[in-house]
C-alpha positions as a Python dict, from the first residue, in 0.01 Angstrom:
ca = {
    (1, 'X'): (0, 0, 0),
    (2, 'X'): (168, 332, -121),
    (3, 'X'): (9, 675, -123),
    (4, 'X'): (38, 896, -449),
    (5, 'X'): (-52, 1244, -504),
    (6, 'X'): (-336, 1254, -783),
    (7, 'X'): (-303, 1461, -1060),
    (8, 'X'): (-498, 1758, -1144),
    (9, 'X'): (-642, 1665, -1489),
    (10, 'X'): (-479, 1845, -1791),
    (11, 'X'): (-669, 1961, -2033),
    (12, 'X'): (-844, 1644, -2241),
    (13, 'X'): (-800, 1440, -1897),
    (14, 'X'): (-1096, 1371, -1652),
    (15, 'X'): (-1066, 1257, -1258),
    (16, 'X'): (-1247, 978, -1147),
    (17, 'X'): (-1371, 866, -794),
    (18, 'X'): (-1364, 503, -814),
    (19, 'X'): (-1695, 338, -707),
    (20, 'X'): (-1629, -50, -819),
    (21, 'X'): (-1301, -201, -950),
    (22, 'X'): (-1354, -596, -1091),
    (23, 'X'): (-1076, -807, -1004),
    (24, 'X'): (-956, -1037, -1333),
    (25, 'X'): (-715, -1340, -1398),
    (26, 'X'): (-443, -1149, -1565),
    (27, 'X'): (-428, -985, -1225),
    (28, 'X'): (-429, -1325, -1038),
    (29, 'X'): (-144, -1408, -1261),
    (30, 'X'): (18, -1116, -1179),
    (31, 'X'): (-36, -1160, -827),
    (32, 'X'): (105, -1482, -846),
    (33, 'X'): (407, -1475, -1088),
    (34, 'X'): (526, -1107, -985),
    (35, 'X'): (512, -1050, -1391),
    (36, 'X'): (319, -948, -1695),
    (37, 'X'): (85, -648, -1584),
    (38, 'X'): (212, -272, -1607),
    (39, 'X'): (62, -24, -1309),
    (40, 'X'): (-200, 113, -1499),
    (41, 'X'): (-337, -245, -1580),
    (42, 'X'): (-366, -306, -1224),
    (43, 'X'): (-709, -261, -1186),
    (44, 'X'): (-815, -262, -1545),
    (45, 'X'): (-1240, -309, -1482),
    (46, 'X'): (-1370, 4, -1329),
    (47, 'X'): (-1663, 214, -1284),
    (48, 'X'): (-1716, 542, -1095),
    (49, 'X'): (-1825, 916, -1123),
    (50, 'X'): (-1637, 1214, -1275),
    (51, 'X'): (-1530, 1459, -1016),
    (52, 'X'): (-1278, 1703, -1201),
    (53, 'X'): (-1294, 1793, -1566),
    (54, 'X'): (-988, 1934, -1769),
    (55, 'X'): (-1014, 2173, -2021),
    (56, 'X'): (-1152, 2071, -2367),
    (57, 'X'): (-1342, 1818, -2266),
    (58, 'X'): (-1668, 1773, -2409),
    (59, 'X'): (-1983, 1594, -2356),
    (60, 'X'): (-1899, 1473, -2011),
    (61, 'X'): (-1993, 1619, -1678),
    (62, 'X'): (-1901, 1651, -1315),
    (63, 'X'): (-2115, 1356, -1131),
    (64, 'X'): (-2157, 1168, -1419),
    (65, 'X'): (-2113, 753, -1412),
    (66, 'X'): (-1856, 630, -1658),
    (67, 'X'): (-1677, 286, -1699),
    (68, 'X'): (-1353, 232, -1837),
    (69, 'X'): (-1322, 206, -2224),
    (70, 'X'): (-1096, 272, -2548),
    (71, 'X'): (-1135, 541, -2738),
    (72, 'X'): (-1293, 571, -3089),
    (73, 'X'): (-1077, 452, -3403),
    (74, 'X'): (-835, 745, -3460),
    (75, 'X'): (-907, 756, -3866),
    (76, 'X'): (-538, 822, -3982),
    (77, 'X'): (-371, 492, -3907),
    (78, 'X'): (-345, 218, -4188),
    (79, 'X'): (-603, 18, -4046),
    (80, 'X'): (-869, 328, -4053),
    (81, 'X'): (-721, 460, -4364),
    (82, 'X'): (-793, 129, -4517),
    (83, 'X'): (-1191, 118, -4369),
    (84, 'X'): (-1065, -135, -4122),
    (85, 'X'): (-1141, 64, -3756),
    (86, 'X'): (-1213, -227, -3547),
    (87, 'X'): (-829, -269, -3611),
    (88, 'X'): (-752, 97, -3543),
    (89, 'X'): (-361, 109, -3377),
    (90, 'X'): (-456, 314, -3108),
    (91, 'X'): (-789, 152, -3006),
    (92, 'X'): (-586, -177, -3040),
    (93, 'X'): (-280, 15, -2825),
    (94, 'X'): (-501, 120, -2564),
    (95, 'X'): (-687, -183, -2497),
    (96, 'X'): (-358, -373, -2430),
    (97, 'X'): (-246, -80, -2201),
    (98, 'X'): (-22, 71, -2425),
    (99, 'X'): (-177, 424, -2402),
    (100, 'X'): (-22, 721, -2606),
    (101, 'X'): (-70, 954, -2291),
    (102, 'X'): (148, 942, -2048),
    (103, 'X'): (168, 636, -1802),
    (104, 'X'): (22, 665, -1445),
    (105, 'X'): (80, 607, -1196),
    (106, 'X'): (-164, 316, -1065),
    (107, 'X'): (-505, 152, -1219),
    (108, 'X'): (-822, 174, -1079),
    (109, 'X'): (-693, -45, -754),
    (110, 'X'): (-786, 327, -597),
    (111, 'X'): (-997, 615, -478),
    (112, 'X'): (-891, 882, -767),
    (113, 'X'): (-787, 822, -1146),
    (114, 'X'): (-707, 1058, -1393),
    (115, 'X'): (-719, 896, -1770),
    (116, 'X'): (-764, 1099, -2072),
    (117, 'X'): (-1144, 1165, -2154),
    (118, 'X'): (-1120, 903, -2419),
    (119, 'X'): (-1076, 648, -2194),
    (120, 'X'): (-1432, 673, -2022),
    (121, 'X'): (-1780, 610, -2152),
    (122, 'X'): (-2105, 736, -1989),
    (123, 'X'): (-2291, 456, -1784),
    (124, 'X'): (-2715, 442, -1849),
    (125, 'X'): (-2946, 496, -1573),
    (126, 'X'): (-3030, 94, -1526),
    (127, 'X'): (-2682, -40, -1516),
    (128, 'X'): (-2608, -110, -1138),
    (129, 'X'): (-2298, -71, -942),
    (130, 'X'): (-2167, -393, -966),
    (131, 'X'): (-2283, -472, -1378),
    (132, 'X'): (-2085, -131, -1435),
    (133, 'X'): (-1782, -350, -1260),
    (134, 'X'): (-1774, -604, -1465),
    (135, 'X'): (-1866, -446, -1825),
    (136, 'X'): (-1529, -461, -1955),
    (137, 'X'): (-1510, -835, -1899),
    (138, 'X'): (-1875, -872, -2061),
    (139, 'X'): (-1730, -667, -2332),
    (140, 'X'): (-1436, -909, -2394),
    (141, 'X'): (-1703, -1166, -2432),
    (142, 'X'): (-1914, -966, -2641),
    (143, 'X'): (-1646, -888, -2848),
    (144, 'X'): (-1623, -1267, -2872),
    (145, 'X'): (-1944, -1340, -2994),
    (146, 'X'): (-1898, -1095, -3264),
    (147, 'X'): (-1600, -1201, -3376),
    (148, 'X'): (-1724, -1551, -3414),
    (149, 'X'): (-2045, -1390, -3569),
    (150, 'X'): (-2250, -1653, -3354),
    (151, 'X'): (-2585, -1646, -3512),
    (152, 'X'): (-2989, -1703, -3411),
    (153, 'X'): (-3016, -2095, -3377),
    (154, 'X'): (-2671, -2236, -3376),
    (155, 'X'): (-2506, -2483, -3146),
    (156, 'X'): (-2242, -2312, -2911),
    (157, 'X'): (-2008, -2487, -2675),
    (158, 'X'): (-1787, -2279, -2418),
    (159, 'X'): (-1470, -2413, -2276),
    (160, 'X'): (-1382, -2342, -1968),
    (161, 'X'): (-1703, -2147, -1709),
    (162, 'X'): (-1436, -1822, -1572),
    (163, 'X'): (-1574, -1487, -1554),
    (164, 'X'): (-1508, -1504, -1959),
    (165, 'X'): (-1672, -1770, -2017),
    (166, 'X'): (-2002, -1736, -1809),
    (167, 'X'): (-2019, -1393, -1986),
    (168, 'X'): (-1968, -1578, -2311),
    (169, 'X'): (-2288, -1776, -2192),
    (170, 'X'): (-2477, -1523, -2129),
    (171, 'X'): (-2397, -1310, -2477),
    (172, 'X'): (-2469, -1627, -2696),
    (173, 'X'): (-2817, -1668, -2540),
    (174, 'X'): (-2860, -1243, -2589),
    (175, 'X'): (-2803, -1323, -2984),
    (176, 'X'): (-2997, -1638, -2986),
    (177, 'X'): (-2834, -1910, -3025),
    (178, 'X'): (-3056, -2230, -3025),
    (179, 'X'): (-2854, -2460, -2746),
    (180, 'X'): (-2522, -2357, -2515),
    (181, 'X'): (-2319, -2580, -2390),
    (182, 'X'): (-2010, -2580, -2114),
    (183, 'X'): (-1723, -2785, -2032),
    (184, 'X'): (-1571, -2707, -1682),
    (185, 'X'): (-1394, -2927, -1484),
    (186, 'X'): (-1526, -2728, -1144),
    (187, 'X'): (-1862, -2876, -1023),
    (188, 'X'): (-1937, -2498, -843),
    (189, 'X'): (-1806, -2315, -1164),
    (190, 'X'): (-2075, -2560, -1370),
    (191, 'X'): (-2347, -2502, -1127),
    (192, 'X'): (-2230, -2062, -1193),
    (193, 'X'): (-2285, -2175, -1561),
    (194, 'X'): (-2628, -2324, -1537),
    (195, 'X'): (-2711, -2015, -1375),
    (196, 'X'): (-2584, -1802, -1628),
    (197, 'X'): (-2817, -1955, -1880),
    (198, 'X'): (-2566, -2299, -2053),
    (199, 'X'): (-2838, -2542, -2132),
    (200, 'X'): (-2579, -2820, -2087),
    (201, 'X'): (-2279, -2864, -1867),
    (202, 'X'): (-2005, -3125, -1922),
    (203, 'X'): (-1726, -3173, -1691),
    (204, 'X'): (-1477, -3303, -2027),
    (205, 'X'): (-1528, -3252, -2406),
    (206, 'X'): (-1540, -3628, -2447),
    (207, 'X'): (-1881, -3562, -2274),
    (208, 'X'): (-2023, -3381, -2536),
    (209, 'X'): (-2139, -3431, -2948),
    (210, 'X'): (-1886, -3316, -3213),
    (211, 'X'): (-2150, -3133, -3387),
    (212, 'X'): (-2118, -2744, -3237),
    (213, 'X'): (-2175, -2462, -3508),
    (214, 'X'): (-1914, -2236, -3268),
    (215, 'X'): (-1692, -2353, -3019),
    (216, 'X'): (-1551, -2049, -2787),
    (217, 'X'): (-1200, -2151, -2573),
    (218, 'X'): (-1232, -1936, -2272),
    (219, 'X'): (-991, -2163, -2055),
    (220, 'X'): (-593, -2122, -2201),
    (221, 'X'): (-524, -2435, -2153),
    (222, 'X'): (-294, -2525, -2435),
    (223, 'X'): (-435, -2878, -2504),
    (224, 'X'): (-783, -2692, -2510),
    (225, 'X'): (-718, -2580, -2877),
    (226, 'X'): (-724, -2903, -3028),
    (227, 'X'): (-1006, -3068, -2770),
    (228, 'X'): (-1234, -2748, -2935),
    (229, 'X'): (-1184, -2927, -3292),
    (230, 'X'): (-1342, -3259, -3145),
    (231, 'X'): (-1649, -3087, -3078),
    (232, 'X'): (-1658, -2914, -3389),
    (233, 'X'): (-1905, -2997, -3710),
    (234, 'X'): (-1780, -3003, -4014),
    (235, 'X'): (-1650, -2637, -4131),
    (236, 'X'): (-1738, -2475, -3835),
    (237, 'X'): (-1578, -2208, -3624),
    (238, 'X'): (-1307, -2227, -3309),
    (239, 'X'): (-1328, -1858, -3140),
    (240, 'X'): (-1022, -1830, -2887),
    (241, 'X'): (-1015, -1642, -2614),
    (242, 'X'): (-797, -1792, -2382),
    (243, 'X'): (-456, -1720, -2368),
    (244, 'X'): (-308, -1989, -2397),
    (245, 'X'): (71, -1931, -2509),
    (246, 'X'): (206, -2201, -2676),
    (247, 'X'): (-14, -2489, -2844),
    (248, 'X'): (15, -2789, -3041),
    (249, 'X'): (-264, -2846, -3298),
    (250, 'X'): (-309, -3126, -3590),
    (251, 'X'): (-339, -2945, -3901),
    (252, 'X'): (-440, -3224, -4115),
    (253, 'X'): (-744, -3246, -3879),
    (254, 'X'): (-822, -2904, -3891),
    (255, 'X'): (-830, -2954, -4253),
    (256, 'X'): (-1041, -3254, -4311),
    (257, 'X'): (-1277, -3016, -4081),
    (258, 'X'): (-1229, -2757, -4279),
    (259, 'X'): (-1239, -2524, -3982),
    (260, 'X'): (-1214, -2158, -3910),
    (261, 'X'): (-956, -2041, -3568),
    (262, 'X'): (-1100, -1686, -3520),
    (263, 'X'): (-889, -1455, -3266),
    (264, 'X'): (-1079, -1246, -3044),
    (265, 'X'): (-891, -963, -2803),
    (266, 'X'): (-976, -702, -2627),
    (267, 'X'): (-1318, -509, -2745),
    (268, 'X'): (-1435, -164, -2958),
    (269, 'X'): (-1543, 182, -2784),
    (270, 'X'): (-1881, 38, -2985),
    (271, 'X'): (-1907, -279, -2822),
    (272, 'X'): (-1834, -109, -2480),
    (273, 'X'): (-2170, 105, -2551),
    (274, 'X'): (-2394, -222, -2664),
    (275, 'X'): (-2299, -395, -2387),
    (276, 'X'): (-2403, -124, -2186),
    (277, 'X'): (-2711, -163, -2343),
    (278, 'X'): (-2715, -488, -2314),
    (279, 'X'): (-2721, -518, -1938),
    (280, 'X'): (-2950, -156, -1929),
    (281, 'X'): (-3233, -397, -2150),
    (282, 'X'): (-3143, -693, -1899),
    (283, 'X'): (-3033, -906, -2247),
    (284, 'X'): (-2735, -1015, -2012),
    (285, 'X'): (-2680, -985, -1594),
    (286, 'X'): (-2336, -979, -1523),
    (287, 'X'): (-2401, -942, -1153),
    (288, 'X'): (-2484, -1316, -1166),
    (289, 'X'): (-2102, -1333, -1154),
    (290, 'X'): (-2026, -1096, -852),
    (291, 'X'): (-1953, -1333, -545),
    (292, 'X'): (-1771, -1088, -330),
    (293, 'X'): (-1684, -751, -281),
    (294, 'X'): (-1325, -638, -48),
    (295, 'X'): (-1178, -308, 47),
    (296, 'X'): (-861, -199, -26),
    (297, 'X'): (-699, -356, 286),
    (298, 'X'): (-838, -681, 179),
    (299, 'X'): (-734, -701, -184),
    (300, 'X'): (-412, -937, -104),
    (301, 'X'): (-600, -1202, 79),
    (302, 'X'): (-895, -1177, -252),
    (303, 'X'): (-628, -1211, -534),
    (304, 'X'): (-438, -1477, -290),
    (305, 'X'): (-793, -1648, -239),
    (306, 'X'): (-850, -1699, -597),
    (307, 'X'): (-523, -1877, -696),
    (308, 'X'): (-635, -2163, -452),
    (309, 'X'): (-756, -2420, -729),
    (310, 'X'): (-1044, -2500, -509),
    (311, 'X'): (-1209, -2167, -500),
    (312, 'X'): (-1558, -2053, -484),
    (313, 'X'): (-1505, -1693, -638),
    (314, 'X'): (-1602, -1658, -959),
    (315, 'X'): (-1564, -1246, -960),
    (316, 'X'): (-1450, -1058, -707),
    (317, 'X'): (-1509, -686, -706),
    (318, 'X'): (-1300, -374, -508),
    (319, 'X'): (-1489, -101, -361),
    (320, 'X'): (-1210, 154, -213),
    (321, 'X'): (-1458, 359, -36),
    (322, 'X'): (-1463, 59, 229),
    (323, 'X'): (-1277, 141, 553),
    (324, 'X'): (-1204, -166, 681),
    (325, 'X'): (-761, -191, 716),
    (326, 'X'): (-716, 95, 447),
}
């Protein structure tokens, strides 16, 4: 625990009282390894109300809810230039924490941010607390669904029933699709993803039919990649998600398949705002998700509490404005 002196915001920068902060894996890992997240990733999932607005800043006001987000596609960079903006560079930058404003000093593990006024989007009236928390996630898996342009009627299977890939559940019911399915080995994580809406719940893939329109891999599990192909139909589509470093996959098989590996990363300032919508119209609740919420003085024992393999936490959320050992 360090105190910092919070900036003033400059002009195009906005200050931010922290209401709700989600907790995610990457920061587990972090936690864990001592490796792979930068300050301002720390804290990556929040939601709270402006407080001090810089100079040129438009169409935002003192009071006013916000959740984290990327800005729009910046229209000069080849991707733009080339009518490509869900691959704008700095949308793509941002999202991976790479910002082109200067770095600060901590995420939104805190009671005060200041971010650039492109990095918040205004929060409807209906979303609560807590589904403001955990947009970004339900973004990621929105982003997902997209991506693997699930469609009214098909057959989806999810690998792996995480934060990702209950929201994943929840989005592919939102667009329709006729039956989901999820393989988790966890019997309380399968129980989270009945509850999230999976019509079926398998605790292997050797469980389940190898006739799935979509298959989503949620879990990074490297031997997950090529367990997705089993339960794939013929010329149907393998979204990843998971991170799953390094893989081995059967490329004859994948060819007799004829299947499509679709990338998905990250999300769009656009799908920020429909999944906002999303949640505001009740399409998906990703409060369903919340198990717990800590204070500041209690976020070590939560990130230590959900690298225990036998957890119960699906998604555990920070609120900094409690006093307990902060």
């Amino acid at each position: 625990m360090i105190d910092v002196d919070e900036p003033k915001p400059a002009a195009g920068e906005v200050t931010v009282s922290i209401d709700l902060c989600g907790v995610c894996v990457t920061e587990v890992r972090a936690y864990s390894t001592g490796a792979g997240h930068g300050p301002t990733l720390c804290g990556h999932e929040w939601t709270g109300r402006l407080v001090e607005v810089g100079e040129s800043v438009d169409r935002l006001a003192l009071g006013q809810r916000v959740v984290v987000g990327v800005p729009d596609p910046c229209g000069d960079c080849d991707s733009c230039r080339a009518g490509r903006p869900e691959f704008c560079a700095l949308v793509m930058s941002v999202a991976r924490g790479r910002d082109v404003a200067p770095e600060q000093p901590h995420g939104g593990f805190a009671r005060l941010l200041t971010v650039p006024a492109y990095r918040v989007v205004p929060v409807p009236d209906k979303v609560s607390e807590v589904a403001a928390a955990l947009v970004e996630p339900a973004a990621v898996a929105w982003h997902a669904i997209r991506r693997g342009v699930v469609a009214t009627g098909e057959r989806v299977l999810v690998l792996g029933a995480g934060p990702i890939g209950l929201l994943v559940v929840q989005c592919a019911r939102a667009v329709g699709a006729a039956e989901v399915t999820v393989v988790e080995l966890s019997e309380s994580r399968r129980l989270a993803a009945e509850a999230s809406g999976a019509h079926r719940v398998a605790a292997t893939v050797t469980e389940v039919s190898d006739d799935h329109d979509v298959v989503v891999e949620c879990t990074g599990a490297p031997d997950m990649v090529e367990q997705a192909l089993a339960a794939l139909r013929q010329g149907g589509r393998v979204v990843l998600v998971g991170d799953a470093g390094q893989a081995t996959i059967s490329p004859r098989m994948w060819l007799a398949k004829e299947a499509t590996l679709i990338a998905a990363a990250g999300y769009t300032r656009a799908e920020i705002v429909q999944t906002l919508q999303l949640i505001a119209d009740r399409g998906i609740e990703p409060e369903k998700l919340h198990t717990r919420t800590v204070g500041i003085g209690s976020l070590a024992d939560g990130l230590a509490g959900l690298t225990a393999a036998d957890t119960d936490d699906i998604k555990i959320v920070l609120d900094p404005r409690i006093k307990e050992n902060s």
